[in-house]
C-alpha positions as a printed Julia matrix, in Angstrom:
479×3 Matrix{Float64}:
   2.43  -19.8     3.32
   0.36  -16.61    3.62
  -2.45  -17.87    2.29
  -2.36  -20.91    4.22
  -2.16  -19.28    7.66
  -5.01  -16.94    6.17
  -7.08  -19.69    5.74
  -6.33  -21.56    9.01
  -7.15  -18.13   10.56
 -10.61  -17.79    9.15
 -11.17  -21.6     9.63
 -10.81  -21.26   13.42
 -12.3   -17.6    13.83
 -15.9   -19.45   12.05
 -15.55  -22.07   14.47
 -15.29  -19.66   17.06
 -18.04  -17.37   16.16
 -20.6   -20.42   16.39
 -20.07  -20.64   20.23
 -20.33  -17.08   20.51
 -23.63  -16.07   21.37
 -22.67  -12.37   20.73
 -21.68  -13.32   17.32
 -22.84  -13.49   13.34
 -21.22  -16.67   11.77
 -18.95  -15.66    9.1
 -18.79  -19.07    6.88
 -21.21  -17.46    4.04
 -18.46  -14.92    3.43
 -16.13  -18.03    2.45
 -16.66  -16.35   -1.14
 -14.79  -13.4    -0.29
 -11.75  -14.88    1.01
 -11.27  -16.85   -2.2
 -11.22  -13.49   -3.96
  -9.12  -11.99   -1.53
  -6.58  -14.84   -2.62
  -6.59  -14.8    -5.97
  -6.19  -10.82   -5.39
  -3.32  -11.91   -4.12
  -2.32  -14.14   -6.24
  -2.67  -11.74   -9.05
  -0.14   -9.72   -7.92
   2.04  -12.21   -6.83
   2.01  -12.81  -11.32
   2.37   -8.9   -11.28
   6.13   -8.73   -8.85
   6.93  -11.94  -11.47
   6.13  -10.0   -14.99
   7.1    -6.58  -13.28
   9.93   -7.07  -10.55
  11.06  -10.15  -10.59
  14.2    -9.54   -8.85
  12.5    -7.88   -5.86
  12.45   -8.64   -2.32
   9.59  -12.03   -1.87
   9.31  -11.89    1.98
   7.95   -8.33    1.96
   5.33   -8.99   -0.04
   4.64  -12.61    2.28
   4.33  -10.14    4.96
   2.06   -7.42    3.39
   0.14  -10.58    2.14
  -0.27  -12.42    5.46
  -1.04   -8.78    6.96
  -3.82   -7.89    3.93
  -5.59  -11.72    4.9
  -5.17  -11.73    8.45
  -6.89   -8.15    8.56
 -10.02   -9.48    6.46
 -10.56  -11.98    8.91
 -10.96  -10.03   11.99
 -12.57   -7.3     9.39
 -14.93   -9.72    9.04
 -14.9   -11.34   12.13
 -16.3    -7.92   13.45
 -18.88   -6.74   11.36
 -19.77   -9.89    8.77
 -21.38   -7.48    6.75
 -17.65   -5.65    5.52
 -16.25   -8.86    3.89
 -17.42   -7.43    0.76
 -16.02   -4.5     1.06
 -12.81   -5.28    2.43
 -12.31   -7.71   -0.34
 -13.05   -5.7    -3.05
 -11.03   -3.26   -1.16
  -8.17   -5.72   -1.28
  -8.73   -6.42   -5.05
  -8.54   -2.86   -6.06
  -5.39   -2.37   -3.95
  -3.42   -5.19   -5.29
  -5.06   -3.68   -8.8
  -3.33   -0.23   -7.89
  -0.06   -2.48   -7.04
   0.12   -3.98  -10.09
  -0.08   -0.91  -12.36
   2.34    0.76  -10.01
   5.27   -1.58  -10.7
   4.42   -1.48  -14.29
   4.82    2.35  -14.21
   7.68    1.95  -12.45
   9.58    0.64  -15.33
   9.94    4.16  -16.13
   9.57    5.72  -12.94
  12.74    7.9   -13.62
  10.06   10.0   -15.25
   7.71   10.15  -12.32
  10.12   12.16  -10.68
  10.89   14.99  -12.64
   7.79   16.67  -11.63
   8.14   17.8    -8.11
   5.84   20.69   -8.29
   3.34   18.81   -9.82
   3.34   16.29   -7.16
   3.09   19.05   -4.53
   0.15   20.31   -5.89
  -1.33   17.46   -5.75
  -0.45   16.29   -2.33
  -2.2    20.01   -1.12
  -5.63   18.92   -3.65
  -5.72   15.94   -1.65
  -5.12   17.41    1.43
  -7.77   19.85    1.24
 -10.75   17.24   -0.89
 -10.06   15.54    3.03
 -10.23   18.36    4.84
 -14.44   19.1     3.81
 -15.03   16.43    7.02
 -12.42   16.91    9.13
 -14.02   18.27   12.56
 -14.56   17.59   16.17
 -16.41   17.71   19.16
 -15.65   18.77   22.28
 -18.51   20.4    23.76
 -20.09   18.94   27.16
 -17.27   17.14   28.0
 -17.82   14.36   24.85
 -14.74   14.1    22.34
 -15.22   12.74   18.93
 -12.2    11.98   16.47
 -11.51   14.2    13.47
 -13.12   12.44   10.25
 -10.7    12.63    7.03
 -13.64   11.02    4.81
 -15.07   12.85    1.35
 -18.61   11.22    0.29
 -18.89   11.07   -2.77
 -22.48    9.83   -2.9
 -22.79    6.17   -1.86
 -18.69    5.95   -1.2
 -16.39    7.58    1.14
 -13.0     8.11    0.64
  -9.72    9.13    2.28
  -8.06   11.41   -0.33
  -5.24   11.83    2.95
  -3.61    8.32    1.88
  -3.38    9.43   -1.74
  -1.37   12.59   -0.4
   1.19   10.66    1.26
   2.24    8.91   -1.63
   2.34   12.65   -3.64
   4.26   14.27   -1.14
   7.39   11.17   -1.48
   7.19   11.86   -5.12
   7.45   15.5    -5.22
  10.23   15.53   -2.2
  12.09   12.56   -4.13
  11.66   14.57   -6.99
  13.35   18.16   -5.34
  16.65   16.38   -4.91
  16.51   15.18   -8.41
  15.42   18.46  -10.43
  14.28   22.04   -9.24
  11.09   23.18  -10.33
  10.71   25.46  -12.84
   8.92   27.82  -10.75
  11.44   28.12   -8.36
  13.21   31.3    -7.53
  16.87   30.43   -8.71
  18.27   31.88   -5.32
  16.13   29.07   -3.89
  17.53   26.71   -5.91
  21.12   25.88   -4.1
  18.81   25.64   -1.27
  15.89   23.43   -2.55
  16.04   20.75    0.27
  15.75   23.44    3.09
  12.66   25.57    1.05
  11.05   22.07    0.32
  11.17   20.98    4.35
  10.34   24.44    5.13
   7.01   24.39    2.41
   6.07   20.91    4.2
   6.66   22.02    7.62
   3.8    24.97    7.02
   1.62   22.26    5.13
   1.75   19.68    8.37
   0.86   22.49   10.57
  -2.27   23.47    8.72
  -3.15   20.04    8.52
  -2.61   20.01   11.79
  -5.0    23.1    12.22
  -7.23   22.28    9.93
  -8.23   18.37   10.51
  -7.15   18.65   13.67
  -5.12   14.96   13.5
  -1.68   14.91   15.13
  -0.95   11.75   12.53
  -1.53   12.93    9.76
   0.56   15.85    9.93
   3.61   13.98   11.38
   3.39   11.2     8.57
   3.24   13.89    5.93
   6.03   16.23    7.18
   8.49   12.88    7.69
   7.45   11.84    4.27
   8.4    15.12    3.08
  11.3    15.13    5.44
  13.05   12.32    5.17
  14.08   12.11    1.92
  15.24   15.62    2.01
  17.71   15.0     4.92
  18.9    11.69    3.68
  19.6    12.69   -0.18
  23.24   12.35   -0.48
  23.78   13.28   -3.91
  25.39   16.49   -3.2
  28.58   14.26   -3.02
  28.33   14.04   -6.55
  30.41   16.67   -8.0
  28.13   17.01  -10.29
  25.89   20.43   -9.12
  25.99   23.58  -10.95
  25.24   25.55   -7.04
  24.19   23.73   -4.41
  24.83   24.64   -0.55
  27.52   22.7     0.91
  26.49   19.77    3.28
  26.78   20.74    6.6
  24.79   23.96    5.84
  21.81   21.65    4.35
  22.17   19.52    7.43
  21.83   22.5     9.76
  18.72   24.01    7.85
  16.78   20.68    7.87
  17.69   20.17   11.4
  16.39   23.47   12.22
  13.27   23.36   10.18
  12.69   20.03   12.34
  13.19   21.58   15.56
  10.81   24.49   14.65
   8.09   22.2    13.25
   8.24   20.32   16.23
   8.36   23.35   18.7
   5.23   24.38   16.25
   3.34   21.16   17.34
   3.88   21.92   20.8
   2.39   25.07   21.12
  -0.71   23.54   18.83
  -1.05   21.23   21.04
  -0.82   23.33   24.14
  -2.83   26.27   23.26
  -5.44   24.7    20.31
  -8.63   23.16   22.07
  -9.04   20.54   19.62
  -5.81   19.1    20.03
  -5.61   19.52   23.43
  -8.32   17.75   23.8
  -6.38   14.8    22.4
  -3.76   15.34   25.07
  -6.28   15.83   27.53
  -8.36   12.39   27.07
  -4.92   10.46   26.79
  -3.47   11.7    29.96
  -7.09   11.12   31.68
  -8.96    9.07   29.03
 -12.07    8.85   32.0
 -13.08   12.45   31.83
 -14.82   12.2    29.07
 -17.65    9.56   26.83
 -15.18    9.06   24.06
 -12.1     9.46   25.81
 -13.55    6.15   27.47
 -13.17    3.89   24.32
  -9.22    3.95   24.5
 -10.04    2.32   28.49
 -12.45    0.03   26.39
  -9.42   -1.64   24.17
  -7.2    -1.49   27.04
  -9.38   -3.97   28.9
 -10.07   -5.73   26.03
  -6.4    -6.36   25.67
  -6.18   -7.14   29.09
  -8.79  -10.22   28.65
  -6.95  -11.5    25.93
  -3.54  -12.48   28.68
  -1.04  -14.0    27.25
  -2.7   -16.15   24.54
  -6.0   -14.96   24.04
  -8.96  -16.04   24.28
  -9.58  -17.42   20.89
 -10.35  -16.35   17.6
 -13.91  -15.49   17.55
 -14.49  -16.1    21.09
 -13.73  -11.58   21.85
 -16.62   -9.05   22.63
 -15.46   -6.59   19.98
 -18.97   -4.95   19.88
 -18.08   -3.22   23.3
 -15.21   -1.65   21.07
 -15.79    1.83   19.2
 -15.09    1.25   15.59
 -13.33   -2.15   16.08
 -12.79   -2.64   12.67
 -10.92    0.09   11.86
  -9.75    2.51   14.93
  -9.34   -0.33   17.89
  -8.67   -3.52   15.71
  -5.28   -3.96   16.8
  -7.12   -4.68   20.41
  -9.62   -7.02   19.21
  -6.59   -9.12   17.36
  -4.56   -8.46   20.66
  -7.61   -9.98   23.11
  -8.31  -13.25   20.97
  -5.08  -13.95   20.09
  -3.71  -12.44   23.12
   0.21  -10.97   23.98
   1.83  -13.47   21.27
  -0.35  -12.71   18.7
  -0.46   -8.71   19.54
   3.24   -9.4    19.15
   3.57  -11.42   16.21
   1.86   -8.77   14.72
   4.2    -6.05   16.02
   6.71   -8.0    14.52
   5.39   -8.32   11.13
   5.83   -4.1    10.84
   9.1    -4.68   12.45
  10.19   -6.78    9.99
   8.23   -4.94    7.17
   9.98   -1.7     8.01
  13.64   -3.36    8.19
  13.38   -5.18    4.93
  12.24   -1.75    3.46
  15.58    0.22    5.51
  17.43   -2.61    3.75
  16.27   -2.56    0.41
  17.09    1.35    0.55
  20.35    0.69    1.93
  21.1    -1.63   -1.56
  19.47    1.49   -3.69
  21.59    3.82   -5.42
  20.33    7.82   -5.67
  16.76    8.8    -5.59
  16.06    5.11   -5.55
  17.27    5.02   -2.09
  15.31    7.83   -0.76
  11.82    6.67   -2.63
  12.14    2.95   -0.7
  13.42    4.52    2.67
  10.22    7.08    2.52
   7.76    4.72    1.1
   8.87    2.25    4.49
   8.68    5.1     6.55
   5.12    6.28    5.83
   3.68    2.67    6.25
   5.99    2.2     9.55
   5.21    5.12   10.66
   1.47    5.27   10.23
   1.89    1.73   12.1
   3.56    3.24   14.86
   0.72    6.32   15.91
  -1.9     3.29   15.67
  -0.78    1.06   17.6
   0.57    3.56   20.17
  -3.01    4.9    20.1
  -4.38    1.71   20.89
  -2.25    1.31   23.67
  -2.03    4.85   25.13
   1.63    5.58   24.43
   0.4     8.53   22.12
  -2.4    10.32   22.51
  -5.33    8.32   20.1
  -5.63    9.67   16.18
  -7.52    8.68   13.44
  -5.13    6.91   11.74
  -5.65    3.15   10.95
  -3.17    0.3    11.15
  -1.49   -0.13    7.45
  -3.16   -3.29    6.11
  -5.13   -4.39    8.53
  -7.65   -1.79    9.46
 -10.75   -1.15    7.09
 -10.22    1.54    4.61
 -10.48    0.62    1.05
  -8.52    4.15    0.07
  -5.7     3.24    2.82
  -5.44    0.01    1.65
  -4.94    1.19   -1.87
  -2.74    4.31   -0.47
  -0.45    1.56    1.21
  -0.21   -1.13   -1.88
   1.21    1.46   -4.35
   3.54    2.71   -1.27
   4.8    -1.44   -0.81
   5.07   -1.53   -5.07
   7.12    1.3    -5.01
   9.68   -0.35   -2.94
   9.55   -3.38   -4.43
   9.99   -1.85   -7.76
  13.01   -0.3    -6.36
  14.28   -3.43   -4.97
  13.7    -5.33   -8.62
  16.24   -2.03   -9.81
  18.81   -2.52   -7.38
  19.39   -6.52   -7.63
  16.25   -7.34   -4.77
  17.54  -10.32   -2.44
  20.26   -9.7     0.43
  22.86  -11.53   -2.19
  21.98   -9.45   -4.33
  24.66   -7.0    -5.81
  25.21   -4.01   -3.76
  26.11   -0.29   -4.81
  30.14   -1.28   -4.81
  29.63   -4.4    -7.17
  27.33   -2.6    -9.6
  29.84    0.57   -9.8
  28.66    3.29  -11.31
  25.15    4.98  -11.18
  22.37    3.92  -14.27
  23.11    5.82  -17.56
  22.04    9.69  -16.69
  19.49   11.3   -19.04
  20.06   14.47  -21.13
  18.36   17.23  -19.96
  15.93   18.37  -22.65
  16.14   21.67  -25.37
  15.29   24.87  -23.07
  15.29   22.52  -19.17
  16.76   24.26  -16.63
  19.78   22.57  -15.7
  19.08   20.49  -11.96
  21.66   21.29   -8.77
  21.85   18.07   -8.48
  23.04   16.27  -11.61
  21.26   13.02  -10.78
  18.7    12.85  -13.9
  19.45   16.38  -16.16
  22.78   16.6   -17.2
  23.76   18.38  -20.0
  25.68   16.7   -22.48
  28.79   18.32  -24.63
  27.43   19.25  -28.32
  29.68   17.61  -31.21
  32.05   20.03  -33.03
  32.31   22.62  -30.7
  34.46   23.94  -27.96
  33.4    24.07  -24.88
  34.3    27.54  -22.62
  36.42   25.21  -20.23
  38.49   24.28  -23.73
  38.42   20.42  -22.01
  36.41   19.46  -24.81
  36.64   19.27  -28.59
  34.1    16.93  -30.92
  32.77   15.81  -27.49
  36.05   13.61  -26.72
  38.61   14.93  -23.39
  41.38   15.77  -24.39
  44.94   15.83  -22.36
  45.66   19.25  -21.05
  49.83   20.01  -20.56
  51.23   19.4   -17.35
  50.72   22.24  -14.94
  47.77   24.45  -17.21
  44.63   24.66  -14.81
């Protein structure tokens, strides 16, 4: 069904372009689209070899959202389509060997630290063209790209998918590097460590996004881990005390923001052009897209009929109001939807999950939603403008990638917890998967989940509860 809208969307946007005088006619990039769709085709073989129990309507939507953002890709600047496609074709590539990984992904998170490393490496390889302008009243946006040569790159998507594994992986197993006073409170000192990160992002590439997305994927899973009703930790901090130190590590982050934003000329700058966008040349391009959506009404005016070239960057910053002015409120909606739904299927599917499972699919939702939500609210002047790009849709061939191993990981999680709404839920399936040993000479984790040292054969334990690694019945009344 994807595909078929897809189609029907580029058949009427080539029509379209031919009675725009303004326009390049896209039909020679009809060679594209067919490898955009057997793209996604190949992965559609992938969830069937690799997750065949997952979820099938999230990946209809992330398809439809992958085609439909090609066509007004290449609606807008014919000469993309290669790019974008091959950009599609290397994402769905990068989906595919994610769910296969995933087979064993209990592995992938036993290294938080490593993961955290690597979320700051990529943080930083994106930092090298971060920058803006604000001098003589003109305001550019921050730039995340690296060039490598002939190709630019985002390493900042690559980092959102580290930081979910390393703060999946901190409720799991503590790092062996840290401080075993830490240790009962790993979920506070892991919001804490992300907090500071966000905030020199936030200094450094000068983006509100970015640092929001990465402190809520470091965040979130931290504040909704559950396992410490387990009765399984060696020390842990009770509850109620975790609770209070993430909420307070929120409240300071945020307060943190504020001041940033209040006293930091960069970013108040942002706040500047978005509570008076006509002070200023760039500030202007956020009016731009709000008349443009404004021409579109209610229906639009029809797929390749827009004047996206008066649009700054159209195809990646502003696309949203170039699909929003030829396919007007409804289709601007319909669109809106689509994330809606996205973002609820992926809430459900971590509802259904048991453990860590839970938290990867809720954060993995959460970065796509939420990098969905700062765009669009950009576009539309309900935040103040960033640089990030709408999941999917936007160019980006590193986003697009980024967001394809973020969608496999919930699938894969969906294929482990029984995938459709039918499927069997967390009361019918009992008892968690089979734990794992912890290894000769592993430090034993809080939390139980994954590392749990097993009772040796043939010897007595200190409790005295067990002898050749059978319980035994203690007498009535003996603690």
């Amino acid at each position: 069904m994807a595909s078929v809208v897809v189609c029907a969307a580029f058949a009427v946007a080539g029509i379209g372009v031919t009675r725009n005088d303004y326009a390049e006619s896209i039909w020679s990039e009809a060679g594209w689209l067919g490898i955009v769709l057997v793209a996604g085709a190949g992965a559609w073989v992938a969830i069937r070899r690799w997750a065949p129990g997952s979820n099938e309507i999230l990946f209809g939507i992330v398809a439809l959202l992958i085609g439909i953002g090609w066509v007004f890709v290449t609606r807008t600047e014919p000469s993309l389509a290669s790019e974008q496609a091959v950009a599609v074709l290397l994402g769905f590539a990068a989906f595919a060997v994610t769910l296969a990984a995933m087979r064993r992904g209990e592995g992938l998170l036993r290294r938080p630290g490593t993961f955290g490393f690597c979320a700051v490496v990529f943080a930083a390889l994106g930092s090298f063209g971060a920058g803006t302008n604000v001098a003589g009243g003109a305001y550019e946006m921050p730039h995340q790209w690296l060039n490598l040569g002939p190709l630019s790159v985002q390493p900042y998507e690559f980092a959102k998918i580290a930081v979910i594994l390393a703060a999946c992986g901190l409720t799991t197993t503590a790092p062996r590097w840290l401080s075993p006073r830490i240790v009962p409170l790993r979920h506070a000192a892991g919001a804490s460590a992300a907090a500071i990160f966000a905030w020199i992002l936030l200094i450094v590439q000068r983006d509100l996004a970015s640092s929001v997305v990465i402190f809520g994927a470091a965040w979130l899973p931290l504040w909704l881990d559950d396992s410490d009703t387990n009765d399984r930790m060696l020390a842990t901090a009770p509850r109620p005390t975790r609770t209070r130190a993430l909420g307070g590590v929120l409240a300071t982050y945020s307060v943190g923001v504020v001041v940033l934003a209040t006293v930091y000329d960069p970013l108040s700058a942002q706040v500047r052009y978005w509570l008076n966008p006509w002070i200023g040349v760039r500030g202007t391009a956020v009016v731009d897209a709000s008349f443009g959506i404004s021409a579109g009404g209610i229906s639009g005016v029809g797929p390749g009929l827009g004047a996206p070239q008066l649009l700054h960057e159209p195809h990646s910053d502003f696309i949203y109001a170039v699909i929003a002015e030829e396919l007007g409120i409804l289709g601007g909606a319909a669109l809106i939807a689509a994330y809606l739904l996205f973002v609820g299927i992926g809430a459900g599917i971590a509802q259904r999950a048991r453990g860590t499972h839970r938290l990867l699919a809720g954060s993995a939702a959460f970065i796509v939603g939420g990098q969905a939500l700062v765009a669009l609210a950009g576009v539309l002047r309900i935040l103040p403008h960033t640089v990030g790009a709408l999941p999917f849709v936007a160019h980006g061939p590193v986003a697009l990638i980024g967001n394809c191993i973020a969608v496999a990981l919930i699938l894969a999680v969906s294929d482990a917890s029984g995938g459709q709404p039918g499927g069997p839920s967390v009361a019918s399936v009992g008892a968690p998967t089979q734990l794992r040993m912890t290894p000769p000479g592993a430090r034993d984790a809080p939390t139980g989940e994954l590392h749990v040292p097993s009772p040796r054969a043939g010897r007595r334990r200190s409790t005295g509860t067990f002898v050749q690694g059978e319980p035994q019945q203690l007498p009535l009344g003996e603690p």
